[in-house]
N, C-alpha and C positions, 0 to 999 in steps of 0.2 A: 279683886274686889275685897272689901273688907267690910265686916256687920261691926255696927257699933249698936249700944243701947243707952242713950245717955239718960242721966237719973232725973228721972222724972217724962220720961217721955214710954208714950202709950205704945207704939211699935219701934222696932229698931232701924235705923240709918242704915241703908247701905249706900257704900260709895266708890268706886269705880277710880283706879290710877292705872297708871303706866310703871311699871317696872324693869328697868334695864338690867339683864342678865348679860353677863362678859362670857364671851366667847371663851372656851376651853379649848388653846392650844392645843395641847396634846392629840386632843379625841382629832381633833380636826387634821392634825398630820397624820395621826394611824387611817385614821376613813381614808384619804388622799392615799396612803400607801397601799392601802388594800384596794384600792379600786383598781389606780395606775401605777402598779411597779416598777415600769417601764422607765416612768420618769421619778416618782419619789420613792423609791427604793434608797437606801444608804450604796454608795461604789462601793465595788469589792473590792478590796486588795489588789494590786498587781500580781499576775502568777509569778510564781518563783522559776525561776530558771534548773532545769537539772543540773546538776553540779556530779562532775567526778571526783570521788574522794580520793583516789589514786591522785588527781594532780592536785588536788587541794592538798594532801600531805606531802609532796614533795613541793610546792609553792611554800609552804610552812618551815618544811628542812634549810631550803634557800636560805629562806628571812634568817631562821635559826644561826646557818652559817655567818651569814653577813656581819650577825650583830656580835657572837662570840667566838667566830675563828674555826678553824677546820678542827679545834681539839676537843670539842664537845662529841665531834663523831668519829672518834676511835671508838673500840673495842673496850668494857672496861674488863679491869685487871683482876682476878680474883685470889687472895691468894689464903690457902688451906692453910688453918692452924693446925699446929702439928702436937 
């Protein structure tokens, strides 16, 4: 509703409309999530699998090998300045 007083008039108009307020997303998904998590919850991740680092570093040595030749893993040579 709205008062108006238009000039020259002894009491003020009031007048009565309709007002369309838009929907706020947002609020409307968090209400939704806090209610049913169940279903509007965001997925979690998949779990990660345990991994052995032991074979992960020798799966890496392999590659290693494959790509630069068995001379990467010698010994290196150190040699004393005198």
């Amino acid at each position: 509703m709205r008062v108006y007083l238009p000039a020259g008039a002894a009491e003020p108009v009031i007048v009565g409309y309709k007002r369309e307020v838009r929907a706020d997303v947002t609020a409307a998904h968090q209400w939704l999530r806090a209610r049913r998590p169940g279903i509007w919850a965001p997925p979690l991740p998949p779990p990660e699998e345990e991994k052995n680092i032991a074979e992960e570093i020798r799966k890496a040595m392999e590659r290693v090998d494959r790509i630069a030749g068995s001379g990467l893993r010698q010994a290196p040579h150190h040699h004393a300045l005198e």
